[in-house]
C-alpha positions in Angstrom: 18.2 -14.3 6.5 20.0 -13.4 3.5 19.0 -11.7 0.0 20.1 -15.0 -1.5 18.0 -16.8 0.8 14.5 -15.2 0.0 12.0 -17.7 -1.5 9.7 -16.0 -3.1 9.2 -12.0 -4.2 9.2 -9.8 -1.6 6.2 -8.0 -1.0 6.5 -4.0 0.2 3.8 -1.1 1.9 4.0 2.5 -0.1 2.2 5.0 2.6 0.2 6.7 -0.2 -1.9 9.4 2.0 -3.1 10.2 5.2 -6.4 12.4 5.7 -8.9 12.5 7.6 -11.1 11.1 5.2 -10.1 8.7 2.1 -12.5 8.5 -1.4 -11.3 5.6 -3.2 -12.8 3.0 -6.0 -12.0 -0.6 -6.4 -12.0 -1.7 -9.8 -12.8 -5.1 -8.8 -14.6 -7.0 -6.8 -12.7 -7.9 -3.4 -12.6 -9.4 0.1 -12.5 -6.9 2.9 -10.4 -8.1 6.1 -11.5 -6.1 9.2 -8.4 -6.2 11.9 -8.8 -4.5 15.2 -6.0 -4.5 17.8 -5.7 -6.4 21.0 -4.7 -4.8 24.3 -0.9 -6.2 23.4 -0.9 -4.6 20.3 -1.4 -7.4 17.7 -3.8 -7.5 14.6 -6.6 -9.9 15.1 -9.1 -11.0 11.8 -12.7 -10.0 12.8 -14.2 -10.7 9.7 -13.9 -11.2 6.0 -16.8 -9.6 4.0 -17.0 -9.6 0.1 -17.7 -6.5 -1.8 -18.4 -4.9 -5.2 -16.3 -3.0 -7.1 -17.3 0.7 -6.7 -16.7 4.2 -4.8 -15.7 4.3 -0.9 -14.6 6.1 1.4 -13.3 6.0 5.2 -12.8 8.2 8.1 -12.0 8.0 11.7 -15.0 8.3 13.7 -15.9 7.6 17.5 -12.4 6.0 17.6 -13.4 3.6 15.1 -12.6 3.3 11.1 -15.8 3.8 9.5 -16.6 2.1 5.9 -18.9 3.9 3.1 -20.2 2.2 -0.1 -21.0 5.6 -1.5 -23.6 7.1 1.0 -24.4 4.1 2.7 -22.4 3.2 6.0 -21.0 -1.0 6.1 -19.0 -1.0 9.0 -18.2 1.1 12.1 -15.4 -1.5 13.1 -12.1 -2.6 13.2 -8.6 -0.4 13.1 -7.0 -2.0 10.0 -9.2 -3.3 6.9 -7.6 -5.2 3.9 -8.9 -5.0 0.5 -7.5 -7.9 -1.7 -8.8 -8.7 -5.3 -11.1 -11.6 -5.8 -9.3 -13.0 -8.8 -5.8 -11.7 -9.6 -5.4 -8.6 -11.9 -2.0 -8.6 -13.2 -0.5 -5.1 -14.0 -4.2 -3.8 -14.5 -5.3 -1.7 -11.6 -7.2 -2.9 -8.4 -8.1 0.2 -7.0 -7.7 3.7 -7.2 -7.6 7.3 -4.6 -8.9 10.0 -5.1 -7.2 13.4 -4.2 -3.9 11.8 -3.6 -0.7 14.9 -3.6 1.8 14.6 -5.5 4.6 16.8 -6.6 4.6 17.7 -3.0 6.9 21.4 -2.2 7.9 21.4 -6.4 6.3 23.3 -9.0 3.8 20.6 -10.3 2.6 19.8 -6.5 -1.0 19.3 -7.0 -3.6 16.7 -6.1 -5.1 13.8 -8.4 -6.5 10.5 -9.1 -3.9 7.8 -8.5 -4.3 4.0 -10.0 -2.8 1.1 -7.9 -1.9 -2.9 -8.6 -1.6 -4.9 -4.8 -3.6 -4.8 -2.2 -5.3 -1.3 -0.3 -4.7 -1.2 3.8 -7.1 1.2 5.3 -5.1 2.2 8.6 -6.6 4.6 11.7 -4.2 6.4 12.9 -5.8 8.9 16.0 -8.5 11.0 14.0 -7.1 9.9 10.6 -6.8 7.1 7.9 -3.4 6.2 6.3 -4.2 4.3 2.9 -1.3 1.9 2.2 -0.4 -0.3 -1.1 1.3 -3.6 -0.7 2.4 -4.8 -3.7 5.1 -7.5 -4.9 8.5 -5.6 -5.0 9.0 -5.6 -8.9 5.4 -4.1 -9.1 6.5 -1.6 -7.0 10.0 -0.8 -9.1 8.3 -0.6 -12.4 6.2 2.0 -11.2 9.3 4.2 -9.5 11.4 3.9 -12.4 8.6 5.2 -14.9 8.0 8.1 -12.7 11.5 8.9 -11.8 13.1 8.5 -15.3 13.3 9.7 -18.7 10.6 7.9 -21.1 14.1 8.3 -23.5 16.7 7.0 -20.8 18.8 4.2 -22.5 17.9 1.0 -21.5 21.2 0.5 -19.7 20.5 3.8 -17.8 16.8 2.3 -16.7 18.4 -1.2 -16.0 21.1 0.4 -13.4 18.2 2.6 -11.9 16.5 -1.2 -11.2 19.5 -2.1 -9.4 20.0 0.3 -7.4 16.5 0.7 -6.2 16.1 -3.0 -5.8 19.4 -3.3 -3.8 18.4 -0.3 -1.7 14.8 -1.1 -0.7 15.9 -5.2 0.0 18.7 -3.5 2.2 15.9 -1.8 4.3 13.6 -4.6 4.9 17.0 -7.2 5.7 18.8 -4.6 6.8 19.2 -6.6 10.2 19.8 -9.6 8.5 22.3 -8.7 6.5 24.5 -6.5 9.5 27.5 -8.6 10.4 26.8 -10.6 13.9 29.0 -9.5 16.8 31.3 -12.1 18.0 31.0 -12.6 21.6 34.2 -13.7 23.7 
């Protein structure tokens, strides 16, 4: 496949954190999918539950993801869920974490509340949970160039940024697709 060749807006995961236990609110009301694994390693849709918005949280326990709705348990189930938004929410946030680190090994590293458009993947990895947004790819560059640049970069400046990050992340997701094919003779 070629960039030219992509019908409709790529879509990308952001790793956000990994802990051993994830706090997190949705802001709307959603559809959980719970995935577990088979034995040859695919993703298989247990079950699609609808929930409230309100305060979560997961953690790895017995060797299965466990799901809170504040104190109470839901589900001891599954190794993947998706969260996706009932109705669509535009550029307003769908959900947010709680003690994400930012600023990691500078000056300003320090832990806070982080909003999110797209969809939340809880993930178990061993004893912990990765929490990872998938989110259309422009979603995804309007929030890296408004943390990586100037709010008074020239627009031509900010427009260049957008190219260069765009170009960069479509060259690591077709990155196979776009190598030249070796000719066999």
């Amino acid at each position: 496949m070629k960039v030219n060749e992509i019908k409709e807006e790529p879509r990308i995961d952001v790793g956000v954190v990994t802990s051993k236990e994830i706090a997190f609110c949705l802001h709307k009301a959603a559809f959980l999918e719970v995935y577990r694994s088979t034995k040859a390693k695919k993703l298989i849709c247990e079950d699609k539950i609808l929930l409230p918005e309100g305060e979560y949280s997961a953690k790895v326990e017995n060797g299965r993801l466990s799901l809170y709705y504040g104190v109470q348990t839901l589900l001891q189930a599954g190794h993947r869920y998706r969260f996706v938004a009932l109705e669509e929410t535009g550029q307003e946030a769908f959900f947010s974490l709680h003690e994400v680190r930012i600023g990691i090994d500078f000056h300003w590293d320090r832990t806070q509340e982080q909003c999110f458009v797209g969809e939340l993947h809880l993930q178990m990895d061993e004893n912990s949970v990765i929490a990872i947004n998938r989110l259309p790819l422009e979603d995804y560059l309007l929030s890296v160039i408004a943390s990586e640049m100037s709010a008074h970069a020239g627009l031509e400046l900010l427009r260049a940024h957008a190219i260069i990050s765009r170009s960069w992340l479509l060259a690591q997701g077709l990155g196979k697709h776009l190598q030249p094919q070796a000719k066999t003779t």
